[in-house]
DSSP file (Angstrom, degrees, kcal/mol; ACC not computed):
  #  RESIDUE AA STRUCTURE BP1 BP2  ACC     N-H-->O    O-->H-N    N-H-->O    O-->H-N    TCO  KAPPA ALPHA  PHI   PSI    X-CA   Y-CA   Z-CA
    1    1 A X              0   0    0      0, 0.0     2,-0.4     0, 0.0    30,-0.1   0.000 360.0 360.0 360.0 151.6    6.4    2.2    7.4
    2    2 A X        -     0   0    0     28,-0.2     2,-0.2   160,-0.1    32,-0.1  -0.817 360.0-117.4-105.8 137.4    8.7    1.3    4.6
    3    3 A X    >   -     0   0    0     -2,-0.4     3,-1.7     1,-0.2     4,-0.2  -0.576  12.1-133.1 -85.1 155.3    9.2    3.9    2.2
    4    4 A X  G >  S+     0   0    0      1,-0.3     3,-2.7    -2,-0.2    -1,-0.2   0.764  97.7  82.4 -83.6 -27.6    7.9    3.0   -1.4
    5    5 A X  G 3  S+     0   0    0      1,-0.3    -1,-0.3    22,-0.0    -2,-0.1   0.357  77.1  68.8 -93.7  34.4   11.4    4.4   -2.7
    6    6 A X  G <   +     0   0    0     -3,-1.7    -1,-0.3     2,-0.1    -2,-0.2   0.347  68.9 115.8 -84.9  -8.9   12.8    1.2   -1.9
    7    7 A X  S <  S-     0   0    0     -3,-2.7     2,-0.4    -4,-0.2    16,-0.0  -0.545  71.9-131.0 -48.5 128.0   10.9   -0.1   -4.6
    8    8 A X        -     0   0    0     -2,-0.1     2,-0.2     1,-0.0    -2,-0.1  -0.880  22.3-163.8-114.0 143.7   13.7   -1.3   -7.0
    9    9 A X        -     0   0    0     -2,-0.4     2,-0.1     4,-0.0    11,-0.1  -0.796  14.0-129.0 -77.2 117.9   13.0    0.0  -10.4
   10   10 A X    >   -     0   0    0      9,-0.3     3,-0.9    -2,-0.2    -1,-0.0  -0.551  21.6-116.5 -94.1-172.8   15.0   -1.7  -13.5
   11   11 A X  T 3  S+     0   0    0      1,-0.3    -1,-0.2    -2,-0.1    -2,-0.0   0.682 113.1  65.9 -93.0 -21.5   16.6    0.1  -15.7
   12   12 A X  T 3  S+     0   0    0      2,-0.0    -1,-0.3     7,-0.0     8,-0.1   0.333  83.9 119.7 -90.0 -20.6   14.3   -1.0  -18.6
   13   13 A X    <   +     0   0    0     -3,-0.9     2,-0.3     6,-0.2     5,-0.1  -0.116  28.3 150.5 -32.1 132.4   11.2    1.0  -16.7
   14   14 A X    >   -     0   0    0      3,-0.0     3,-3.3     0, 0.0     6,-0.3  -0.937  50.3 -80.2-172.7 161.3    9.4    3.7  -18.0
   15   15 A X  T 3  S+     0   0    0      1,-0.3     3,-0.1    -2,-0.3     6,-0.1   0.066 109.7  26.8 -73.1-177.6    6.3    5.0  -17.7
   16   16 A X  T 3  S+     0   0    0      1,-0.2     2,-0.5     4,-0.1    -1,-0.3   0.570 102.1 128.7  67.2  -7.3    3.2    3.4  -19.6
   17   17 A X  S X>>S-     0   0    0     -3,-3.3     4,-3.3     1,-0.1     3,-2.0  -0.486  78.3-122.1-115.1 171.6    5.2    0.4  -19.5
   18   18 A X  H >>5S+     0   0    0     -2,-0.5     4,-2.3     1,-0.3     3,-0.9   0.803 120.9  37.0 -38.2 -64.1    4.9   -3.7  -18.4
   19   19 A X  H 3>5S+     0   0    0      1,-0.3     4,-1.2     2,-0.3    -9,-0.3   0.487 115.6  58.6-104.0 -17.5    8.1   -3.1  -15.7
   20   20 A X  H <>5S+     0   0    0     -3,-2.0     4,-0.9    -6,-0.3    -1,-0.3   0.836 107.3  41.9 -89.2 -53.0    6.7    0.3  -15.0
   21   21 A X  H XX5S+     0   0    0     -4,-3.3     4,-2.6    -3,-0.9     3,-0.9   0.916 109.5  53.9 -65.0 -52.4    3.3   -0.9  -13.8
   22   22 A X  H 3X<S+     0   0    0     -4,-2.3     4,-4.7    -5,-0.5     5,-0.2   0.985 109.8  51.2 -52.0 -49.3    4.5   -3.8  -11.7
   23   23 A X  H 3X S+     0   0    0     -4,-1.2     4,-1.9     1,-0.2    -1,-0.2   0.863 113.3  46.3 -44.6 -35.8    7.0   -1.0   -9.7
   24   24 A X  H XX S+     0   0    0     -3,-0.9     4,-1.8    -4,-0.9     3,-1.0   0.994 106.9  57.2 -78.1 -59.8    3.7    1.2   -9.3
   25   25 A X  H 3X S+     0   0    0     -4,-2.6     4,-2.3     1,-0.3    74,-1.7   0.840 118.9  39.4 -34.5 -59.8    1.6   -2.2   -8.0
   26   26 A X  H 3X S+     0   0    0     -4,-4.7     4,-0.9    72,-0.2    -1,-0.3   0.806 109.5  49.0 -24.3 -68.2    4.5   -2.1   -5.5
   27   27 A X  H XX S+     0   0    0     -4,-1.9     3,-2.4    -3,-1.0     4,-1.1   0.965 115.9  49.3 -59.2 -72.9    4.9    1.4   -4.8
   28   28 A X  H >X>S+     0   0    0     -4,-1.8     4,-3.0     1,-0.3     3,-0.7   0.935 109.2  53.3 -47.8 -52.7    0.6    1.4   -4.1
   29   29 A X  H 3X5S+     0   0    0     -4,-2.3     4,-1.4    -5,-0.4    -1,-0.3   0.865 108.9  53.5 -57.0 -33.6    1.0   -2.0   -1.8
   30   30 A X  H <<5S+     0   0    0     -3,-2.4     4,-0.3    -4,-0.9    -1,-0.3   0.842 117.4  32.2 -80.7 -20.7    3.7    0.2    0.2
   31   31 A X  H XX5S+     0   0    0     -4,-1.1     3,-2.7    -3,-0.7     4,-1.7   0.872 111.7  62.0 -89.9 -46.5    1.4    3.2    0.8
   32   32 A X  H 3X5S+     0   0    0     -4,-3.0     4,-4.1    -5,-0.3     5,-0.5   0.985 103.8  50.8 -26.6 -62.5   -1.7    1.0    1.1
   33   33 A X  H 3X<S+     0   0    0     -4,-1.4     4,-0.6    -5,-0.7    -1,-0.2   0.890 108.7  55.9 -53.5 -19.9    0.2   -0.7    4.3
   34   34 A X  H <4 S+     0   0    0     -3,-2.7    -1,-0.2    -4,-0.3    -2,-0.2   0.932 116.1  33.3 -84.8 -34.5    0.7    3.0    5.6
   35   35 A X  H  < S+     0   0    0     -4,-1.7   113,-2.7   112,-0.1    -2,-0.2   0.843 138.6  11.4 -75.6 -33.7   -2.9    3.9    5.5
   36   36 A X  H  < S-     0   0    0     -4,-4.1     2,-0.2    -5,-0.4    -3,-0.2   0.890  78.3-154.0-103.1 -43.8   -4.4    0.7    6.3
   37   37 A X     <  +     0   0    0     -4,-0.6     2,-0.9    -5,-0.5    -1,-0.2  -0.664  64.4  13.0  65.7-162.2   -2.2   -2.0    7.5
   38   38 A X    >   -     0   0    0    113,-1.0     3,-0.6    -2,-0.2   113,-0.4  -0.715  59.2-170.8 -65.3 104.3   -2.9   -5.4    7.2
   39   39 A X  G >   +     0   0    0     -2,-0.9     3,-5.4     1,-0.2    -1,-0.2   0.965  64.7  82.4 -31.3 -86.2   -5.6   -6.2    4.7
   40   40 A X  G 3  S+     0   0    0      1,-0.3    -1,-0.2    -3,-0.1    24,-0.1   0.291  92.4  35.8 -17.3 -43.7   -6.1   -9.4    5.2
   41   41 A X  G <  S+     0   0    0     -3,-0.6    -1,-0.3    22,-0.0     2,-0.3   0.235  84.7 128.5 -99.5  10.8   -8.3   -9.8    8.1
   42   42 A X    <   +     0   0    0     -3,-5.4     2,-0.4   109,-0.1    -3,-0.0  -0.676  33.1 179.6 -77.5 129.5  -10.5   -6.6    7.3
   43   43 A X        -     0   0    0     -2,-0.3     2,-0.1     2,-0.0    18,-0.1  -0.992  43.9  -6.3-100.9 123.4  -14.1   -7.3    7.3
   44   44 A X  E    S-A   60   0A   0     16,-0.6    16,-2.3    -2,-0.4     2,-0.5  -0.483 103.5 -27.8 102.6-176.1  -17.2   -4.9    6.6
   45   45 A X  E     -A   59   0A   0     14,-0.2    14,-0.2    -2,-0.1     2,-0.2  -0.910  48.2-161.9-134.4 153.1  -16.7   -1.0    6.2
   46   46 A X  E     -A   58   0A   0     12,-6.1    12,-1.6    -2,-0.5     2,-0.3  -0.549   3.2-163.7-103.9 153.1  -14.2    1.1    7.5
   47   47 A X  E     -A   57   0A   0     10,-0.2     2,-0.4    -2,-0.2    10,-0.2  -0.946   3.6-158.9-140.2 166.2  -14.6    4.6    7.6
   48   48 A X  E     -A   56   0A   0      8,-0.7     8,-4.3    -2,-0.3     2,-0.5  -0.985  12.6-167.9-156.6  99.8  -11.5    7.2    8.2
   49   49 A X  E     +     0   0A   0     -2,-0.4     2,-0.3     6,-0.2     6,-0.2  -0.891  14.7 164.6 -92.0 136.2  -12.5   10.8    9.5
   50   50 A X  E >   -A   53   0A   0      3,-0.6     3,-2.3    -2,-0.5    96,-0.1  -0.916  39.1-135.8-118.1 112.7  -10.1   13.7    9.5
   51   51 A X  T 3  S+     0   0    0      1,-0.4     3,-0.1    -2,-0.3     4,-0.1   0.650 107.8  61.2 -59.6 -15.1  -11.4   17.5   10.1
   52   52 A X  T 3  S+     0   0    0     92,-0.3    -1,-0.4     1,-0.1     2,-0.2   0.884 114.9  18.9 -87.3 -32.0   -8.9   18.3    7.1
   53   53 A X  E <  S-A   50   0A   0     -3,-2.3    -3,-0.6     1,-0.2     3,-0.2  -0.873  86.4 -81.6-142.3 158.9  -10.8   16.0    4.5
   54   54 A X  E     -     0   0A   0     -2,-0.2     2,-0.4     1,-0.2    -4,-0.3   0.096  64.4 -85.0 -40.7 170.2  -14.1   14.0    3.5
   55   55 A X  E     -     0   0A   0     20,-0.2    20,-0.5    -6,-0.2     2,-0.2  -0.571  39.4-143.2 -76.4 132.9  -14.5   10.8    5.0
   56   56 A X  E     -A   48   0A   0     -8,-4.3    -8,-0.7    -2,-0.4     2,-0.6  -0.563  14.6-161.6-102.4-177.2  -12.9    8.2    3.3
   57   57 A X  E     -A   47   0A   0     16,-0.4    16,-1.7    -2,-0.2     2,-0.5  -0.951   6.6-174.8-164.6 115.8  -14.8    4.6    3.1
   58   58 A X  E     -AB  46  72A   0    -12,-1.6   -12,-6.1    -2,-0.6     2,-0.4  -0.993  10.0-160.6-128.5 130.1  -13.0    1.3    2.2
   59   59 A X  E     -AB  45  71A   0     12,-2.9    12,-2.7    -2,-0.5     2,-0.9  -0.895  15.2-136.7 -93.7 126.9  -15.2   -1.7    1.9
   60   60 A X  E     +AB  44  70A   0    -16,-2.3   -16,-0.6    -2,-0.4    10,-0.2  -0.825  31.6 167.9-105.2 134.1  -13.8   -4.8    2.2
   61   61 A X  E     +     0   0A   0      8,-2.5     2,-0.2    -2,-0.9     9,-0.2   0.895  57.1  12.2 -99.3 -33.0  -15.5   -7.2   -0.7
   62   62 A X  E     - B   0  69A   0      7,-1.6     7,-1.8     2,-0.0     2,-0.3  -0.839  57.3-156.7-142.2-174.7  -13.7  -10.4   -1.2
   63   63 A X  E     + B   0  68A   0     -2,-0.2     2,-0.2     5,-0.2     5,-0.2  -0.934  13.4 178.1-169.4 139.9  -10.9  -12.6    0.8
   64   64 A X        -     0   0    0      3,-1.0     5,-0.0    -2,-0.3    -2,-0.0  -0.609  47.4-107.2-143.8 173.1   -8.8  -15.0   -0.6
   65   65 A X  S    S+     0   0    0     -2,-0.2    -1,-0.2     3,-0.0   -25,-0.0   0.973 123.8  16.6 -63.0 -88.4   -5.8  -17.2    1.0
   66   66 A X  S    S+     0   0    0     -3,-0.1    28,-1.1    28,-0.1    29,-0.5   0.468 124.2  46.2 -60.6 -28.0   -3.7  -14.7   -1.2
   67   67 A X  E     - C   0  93A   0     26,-0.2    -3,-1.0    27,-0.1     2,-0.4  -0.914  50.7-156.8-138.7 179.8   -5.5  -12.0   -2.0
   68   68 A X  E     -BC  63  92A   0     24,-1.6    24,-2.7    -2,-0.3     2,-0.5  -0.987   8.0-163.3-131.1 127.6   -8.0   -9.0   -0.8
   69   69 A X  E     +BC  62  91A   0     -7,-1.8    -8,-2.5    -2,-0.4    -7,-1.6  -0.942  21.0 160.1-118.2 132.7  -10.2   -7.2   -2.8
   70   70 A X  E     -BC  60  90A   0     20,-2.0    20,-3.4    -2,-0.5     2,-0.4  -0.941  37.2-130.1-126.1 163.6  -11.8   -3.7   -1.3
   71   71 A X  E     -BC  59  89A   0    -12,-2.7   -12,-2.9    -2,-0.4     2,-0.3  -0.950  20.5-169.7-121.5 162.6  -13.3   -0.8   -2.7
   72   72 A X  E     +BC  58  88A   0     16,-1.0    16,-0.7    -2,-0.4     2,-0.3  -0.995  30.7 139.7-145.5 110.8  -11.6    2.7   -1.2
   73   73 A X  E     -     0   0A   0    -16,-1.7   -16,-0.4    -2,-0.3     2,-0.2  -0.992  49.5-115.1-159.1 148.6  -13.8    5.9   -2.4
   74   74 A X  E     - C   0  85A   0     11,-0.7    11,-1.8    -2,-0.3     2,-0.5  -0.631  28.1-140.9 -71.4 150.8  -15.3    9.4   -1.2
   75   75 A X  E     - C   0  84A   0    -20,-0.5     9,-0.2    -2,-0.2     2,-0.2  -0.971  18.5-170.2-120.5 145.6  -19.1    9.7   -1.0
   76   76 A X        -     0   0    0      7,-2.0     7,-0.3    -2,-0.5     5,-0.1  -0.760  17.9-124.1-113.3  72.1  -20.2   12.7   -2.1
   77   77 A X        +     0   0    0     -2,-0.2     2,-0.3     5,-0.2     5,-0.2   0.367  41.4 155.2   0.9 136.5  -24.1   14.2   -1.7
   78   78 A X        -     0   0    0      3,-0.1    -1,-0.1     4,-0.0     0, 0.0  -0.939  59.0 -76.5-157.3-174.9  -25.6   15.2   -4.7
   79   79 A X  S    S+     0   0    0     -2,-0.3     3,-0.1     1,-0.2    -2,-0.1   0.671 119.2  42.3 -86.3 -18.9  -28.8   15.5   -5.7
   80   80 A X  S    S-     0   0    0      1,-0.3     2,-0.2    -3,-0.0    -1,-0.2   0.831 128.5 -78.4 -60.0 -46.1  -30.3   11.4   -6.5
   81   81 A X  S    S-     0   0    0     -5,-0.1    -1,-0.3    -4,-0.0     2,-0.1  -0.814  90.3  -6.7 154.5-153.7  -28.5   10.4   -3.3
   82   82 A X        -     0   0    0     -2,-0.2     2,-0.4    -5,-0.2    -5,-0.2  -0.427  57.6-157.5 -91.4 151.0  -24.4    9.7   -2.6
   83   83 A X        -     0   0    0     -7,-0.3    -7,-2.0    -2,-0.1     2,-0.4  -0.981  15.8-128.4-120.6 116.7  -21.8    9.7   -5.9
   84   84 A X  E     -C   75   0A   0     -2,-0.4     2,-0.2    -9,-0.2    -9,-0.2  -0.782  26.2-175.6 -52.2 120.3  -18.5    7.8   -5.6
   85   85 A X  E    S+C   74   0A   0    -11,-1.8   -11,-0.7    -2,-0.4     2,-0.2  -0.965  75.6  18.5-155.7 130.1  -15.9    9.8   -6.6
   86   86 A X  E    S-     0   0A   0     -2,-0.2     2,-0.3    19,-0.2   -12,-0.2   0.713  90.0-176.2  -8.0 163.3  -12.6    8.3   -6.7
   87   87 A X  E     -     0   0A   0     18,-0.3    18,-1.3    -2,-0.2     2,-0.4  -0.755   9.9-179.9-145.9 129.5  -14.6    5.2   -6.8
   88   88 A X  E     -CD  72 104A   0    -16,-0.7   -16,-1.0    -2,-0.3    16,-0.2  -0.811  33.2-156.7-149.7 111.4  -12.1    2.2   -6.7
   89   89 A X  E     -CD  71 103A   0     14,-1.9    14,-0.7    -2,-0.4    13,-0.5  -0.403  24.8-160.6 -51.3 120.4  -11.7   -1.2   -6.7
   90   90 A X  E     -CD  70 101A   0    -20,-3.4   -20,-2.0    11,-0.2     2,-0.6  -0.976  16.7-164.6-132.6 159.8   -8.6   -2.8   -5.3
   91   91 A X  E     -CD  69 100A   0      9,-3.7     9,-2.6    -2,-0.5     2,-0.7  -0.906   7.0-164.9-117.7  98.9   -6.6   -5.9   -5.4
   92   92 A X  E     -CD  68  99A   0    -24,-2.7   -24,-1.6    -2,-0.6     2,-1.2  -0.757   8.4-155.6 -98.7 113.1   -4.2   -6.4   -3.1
   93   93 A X  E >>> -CD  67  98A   0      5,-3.9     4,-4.5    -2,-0.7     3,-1.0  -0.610  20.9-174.4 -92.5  76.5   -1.7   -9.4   -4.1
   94   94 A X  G >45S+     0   0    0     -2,-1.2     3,-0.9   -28,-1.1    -1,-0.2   0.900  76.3  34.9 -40.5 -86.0   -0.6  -10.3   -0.4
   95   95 A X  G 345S+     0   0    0    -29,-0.5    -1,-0.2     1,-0.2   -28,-0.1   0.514 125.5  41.5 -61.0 -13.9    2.1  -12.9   -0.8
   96   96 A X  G <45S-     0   0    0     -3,-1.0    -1,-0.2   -30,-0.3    -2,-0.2   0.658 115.9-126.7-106.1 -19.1    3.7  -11.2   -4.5
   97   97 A X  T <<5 +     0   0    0     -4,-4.5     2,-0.3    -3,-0.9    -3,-0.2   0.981  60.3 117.8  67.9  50.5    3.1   -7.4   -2.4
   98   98 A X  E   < -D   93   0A   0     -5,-0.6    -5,-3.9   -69,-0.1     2,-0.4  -0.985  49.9-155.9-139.1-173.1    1.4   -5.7   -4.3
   99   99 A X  E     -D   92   0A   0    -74,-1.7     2,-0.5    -2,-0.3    -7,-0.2  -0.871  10.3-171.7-122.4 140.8   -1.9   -3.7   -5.0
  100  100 A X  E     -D   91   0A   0     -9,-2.6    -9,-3.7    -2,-0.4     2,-1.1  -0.960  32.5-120.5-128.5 158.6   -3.4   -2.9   -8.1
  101  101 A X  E     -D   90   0A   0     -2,-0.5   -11,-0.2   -11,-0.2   -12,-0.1  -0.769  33.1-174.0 -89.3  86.5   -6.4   -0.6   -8.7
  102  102 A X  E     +     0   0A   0     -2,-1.1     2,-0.3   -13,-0.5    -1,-0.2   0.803  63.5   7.1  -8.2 -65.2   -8.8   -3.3  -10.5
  103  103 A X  E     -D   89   0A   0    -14,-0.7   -14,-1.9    -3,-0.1     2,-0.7  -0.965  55.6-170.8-149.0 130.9  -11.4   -0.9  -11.2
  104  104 A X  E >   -D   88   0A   0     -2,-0.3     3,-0.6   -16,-0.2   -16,-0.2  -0.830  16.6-142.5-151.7 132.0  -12.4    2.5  -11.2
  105  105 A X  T 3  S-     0   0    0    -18,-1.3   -18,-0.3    -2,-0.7   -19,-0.2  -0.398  76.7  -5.8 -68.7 152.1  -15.5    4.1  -11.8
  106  106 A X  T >  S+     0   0    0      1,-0.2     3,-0.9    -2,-0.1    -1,-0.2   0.657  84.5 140.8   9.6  54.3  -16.4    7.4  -13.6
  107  107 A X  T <   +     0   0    0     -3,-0.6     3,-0.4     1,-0.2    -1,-0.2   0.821  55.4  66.6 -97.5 -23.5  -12.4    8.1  -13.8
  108  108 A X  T 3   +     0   0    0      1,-0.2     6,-0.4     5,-0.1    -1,-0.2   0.605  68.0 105.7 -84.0   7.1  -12.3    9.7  -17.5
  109  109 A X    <   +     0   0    0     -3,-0.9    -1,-0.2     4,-0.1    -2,-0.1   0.860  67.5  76.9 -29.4 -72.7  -14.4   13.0  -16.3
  110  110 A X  S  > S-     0   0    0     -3,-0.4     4,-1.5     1,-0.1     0, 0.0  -0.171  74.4-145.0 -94.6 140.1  -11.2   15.1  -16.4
  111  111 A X  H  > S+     0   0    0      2,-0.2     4,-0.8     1,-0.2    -1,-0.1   0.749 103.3  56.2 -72.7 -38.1   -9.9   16.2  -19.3
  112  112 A X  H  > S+     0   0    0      2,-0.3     4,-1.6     3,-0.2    -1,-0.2   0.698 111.6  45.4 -20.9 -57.5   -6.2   15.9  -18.2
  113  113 A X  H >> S+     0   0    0      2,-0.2     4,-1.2     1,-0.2     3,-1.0   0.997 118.0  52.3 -68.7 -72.0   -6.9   11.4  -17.3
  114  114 A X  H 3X S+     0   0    0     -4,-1.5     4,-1.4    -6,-0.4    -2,-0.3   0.583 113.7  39.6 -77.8 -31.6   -8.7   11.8  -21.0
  115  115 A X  H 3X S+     0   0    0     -4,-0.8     4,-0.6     2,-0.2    -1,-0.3   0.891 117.9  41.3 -53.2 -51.7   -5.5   13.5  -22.8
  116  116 A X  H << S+     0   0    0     -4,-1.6     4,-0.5    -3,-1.0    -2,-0.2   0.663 114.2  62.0 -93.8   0.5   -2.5   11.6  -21.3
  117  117 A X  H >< S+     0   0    0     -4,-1.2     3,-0.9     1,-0.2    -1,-0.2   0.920  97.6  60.6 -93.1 -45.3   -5.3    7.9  -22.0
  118  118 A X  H 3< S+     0   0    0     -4,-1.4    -1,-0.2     1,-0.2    -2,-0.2   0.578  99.8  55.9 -72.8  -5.6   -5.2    8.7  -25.7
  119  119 A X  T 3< S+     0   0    0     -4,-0.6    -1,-0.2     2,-0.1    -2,-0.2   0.596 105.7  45.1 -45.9 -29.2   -1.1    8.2  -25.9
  120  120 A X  S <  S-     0   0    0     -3,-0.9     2,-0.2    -4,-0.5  -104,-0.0  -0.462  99.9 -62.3-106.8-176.1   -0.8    5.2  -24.7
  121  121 A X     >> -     0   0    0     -2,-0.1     4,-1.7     1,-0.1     5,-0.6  -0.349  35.1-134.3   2.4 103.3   -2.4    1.6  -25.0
  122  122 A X  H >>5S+     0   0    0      2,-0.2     4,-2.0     3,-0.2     3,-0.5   0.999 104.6  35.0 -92.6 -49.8   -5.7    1.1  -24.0
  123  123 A X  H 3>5S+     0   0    0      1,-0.3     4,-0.9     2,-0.2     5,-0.3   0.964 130.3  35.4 -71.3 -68.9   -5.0   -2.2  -21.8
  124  124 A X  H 3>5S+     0   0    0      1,-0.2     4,-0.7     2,-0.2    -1,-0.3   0.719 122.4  50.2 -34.8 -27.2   -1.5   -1.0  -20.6
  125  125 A X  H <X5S+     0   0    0     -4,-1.7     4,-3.5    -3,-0.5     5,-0.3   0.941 109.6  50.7 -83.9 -55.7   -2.8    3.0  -20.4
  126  126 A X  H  X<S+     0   0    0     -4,-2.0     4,-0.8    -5,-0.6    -1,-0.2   0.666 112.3  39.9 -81.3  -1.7   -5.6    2.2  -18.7
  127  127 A X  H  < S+     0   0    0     -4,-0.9     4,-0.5    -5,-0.3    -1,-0.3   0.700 119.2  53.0 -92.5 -28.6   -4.0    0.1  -15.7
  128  128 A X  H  X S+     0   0    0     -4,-0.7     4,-2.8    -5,-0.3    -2,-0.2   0.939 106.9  47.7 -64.9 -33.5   -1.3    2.7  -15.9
  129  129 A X  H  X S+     0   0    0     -4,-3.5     4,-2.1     1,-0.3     5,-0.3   0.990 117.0  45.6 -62.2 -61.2   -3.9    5.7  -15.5
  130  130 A X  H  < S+     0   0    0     -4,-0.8    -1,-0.3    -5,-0.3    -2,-0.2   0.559 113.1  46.1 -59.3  -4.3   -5.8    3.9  -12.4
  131  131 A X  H >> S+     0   0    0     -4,-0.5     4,-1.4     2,-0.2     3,-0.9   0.864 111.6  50.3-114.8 -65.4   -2.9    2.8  -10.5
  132  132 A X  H 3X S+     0   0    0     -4,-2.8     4,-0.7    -5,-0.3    -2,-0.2   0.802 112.2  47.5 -15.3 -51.8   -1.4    6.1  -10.9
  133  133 A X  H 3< S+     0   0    0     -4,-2.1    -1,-0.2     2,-0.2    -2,-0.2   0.643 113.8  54.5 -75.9 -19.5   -4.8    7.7   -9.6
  134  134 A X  H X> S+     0   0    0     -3,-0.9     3,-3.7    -5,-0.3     4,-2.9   0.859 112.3  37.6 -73.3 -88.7   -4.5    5.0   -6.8
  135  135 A X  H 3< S+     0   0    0     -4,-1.4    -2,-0.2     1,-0.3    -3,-0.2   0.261 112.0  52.7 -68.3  18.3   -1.2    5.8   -5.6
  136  136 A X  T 3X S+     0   0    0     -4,-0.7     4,-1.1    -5,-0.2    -1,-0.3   0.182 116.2  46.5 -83.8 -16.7   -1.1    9.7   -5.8
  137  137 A X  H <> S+     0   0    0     -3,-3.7     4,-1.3     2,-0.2    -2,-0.2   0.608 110.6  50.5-119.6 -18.2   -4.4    9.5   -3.9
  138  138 A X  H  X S+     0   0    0     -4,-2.9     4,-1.2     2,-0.1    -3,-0.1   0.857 113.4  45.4 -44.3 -51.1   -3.0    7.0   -1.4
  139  139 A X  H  > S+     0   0    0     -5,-0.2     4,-3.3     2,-0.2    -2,-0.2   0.824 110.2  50.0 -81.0 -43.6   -0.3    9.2   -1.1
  140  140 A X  H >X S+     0   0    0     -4,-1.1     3,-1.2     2,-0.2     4,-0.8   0.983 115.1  53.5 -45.6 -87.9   -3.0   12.8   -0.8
  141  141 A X  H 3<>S+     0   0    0     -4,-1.3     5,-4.4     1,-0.2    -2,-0.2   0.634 108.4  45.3 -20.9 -56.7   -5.0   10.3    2.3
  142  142 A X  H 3<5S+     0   0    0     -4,-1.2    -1,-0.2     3,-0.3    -2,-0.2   0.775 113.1  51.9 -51.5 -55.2   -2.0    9.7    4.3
  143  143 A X  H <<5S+     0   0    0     -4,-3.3     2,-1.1    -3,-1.2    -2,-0.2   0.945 112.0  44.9 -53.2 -85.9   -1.0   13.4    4.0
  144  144 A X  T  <5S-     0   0    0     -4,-0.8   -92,-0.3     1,-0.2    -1,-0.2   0.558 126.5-101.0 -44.7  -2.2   -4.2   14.5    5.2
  145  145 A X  T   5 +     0   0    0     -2,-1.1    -3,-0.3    -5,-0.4    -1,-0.2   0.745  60.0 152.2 106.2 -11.6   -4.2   12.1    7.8
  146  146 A X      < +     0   0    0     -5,-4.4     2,-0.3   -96,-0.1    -1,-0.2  -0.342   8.8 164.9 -91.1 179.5   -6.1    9.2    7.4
  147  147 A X        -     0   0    0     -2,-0.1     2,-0.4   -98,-0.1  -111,-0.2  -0.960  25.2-149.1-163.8 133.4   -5.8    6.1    8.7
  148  148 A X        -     0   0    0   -113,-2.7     3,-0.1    -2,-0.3  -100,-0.1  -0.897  53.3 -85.6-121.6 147.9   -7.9    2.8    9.1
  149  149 A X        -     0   0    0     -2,-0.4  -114,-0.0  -112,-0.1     2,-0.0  -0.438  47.6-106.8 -30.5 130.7   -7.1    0.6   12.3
  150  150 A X        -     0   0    0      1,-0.0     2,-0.3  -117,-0.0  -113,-0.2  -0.316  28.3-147.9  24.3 117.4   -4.2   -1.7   11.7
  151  151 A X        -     0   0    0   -113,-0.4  -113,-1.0    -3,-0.1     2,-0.5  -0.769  24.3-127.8 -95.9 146.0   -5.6   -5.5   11.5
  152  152 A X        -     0   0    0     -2,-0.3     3,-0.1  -115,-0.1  -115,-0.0  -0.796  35.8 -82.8-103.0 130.4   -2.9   -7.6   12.9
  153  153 A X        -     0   0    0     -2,-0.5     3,-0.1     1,-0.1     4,-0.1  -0.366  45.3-108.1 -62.6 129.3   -1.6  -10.6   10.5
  154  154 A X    >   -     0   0    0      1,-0.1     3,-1.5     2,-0.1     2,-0.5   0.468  52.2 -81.2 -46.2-175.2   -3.3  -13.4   10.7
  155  155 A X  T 3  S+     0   0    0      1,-0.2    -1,-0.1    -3,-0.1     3,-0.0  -0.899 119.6  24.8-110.7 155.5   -1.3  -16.2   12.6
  156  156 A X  T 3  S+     0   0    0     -2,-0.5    -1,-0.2     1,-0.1     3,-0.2   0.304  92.4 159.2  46.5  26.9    1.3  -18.0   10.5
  157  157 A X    <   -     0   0    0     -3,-1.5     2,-0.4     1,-0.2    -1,-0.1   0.192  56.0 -61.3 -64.1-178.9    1.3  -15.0    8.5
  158  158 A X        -     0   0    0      1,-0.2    -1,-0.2     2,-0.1    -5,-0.0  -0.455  41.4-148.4 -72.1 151.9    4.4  -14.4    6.2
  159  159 A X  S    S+     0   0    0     -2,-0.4    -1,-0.2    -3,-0.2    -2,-0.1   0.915  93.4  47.5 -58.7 -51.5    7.5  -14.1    8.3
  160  160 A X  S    S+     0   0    0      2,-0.1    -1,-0.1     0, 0.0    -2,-0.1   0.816  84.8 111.9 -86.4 -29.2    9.4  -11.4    5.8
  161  161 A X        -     0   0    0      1,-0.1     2,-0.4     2,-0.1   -66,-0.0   0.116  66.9-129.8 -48.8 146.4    6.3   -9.1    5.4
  162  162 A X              0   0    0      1,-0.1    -1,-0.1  -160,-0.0  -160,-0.1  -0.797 360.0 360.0-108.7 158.6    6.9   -5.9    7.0
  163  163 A X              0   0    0     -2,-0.4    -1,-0.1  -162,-0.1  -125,-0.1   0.654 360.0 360.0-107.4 360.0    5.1   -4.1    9.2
């Protein structure tokens, strides 16, 4: 696996900002490949058991030439029936490499998300917030151990892509 701190940063980065975000889209698309693999050819739902943590549950929803959209969440019991929580959308930008977290469901519960979302932007903040909550929780999965098979790139995939 290639480590995300080869992600080149510019100098002009900082957080909450346009050059800031792309580096995290990055940074997520490199841990994404460590949990998952290849995207591209995933159909259906995956599920990823480890005795240290829930089961984690990626759906894959849409399929593109270029891109792959899944959703990546815990289910949780509760009393109607299961709650997703993360619950998250993602968009994985194959050919530019990276992934952004789309969408995310019930994410402003915590008071913490709901402090540091009223500094910033609301369109920049709130891509910053999720993508952030994407790749800290990428990074959390991987520690604990999960892992969904490895789809092998399709054939005539990109040459440079790593694997």
């Amino acid at each position: 696996m290639i480590a995300d701190s080869l992600c080149v940063t510019s100098w002009r980065a900082r957080p909450a900002s346009f050059v800031g975000l792309m580096t995290l889209y990055e940074s997520n698309y490199v841990r994404l490949r460590g949990l998952a693999g290849d995207l591209r050819g995933l159909a259906g739902r995956h599920v990823s058991s480890v005795a240290s943590d829930c089961d984690l549950h990626l759906d894959a929803i849409e399929h593109s030439p270029y891109t792959t959209v899944f959703r990546l969440t815990y289910l949780f019991d509760d009393e109607p029936g299961q709650v997703a929580d993360p619950d998250l959308e993602v968009r994985v930008y194959h050919d530019a490499r990276l992934a952004e977290a789309a969408r995310c469901g019930r994410w402003m519960r915590h008071p913490g998300l709901a402090a540091i979302r009223s500094r910033v932007s609301a369109s920049l903040g709130d891509r910053w917030l999720r993508n952030m909550l994407l790749n800290k929780w990428l990074d959390y999965c991987v520690g604990r151990g999960h892992s969904f098979a490895a789809v092998p790139a399709p054939a005539g995939g990109n040459a440079h892509e790593p694997a």
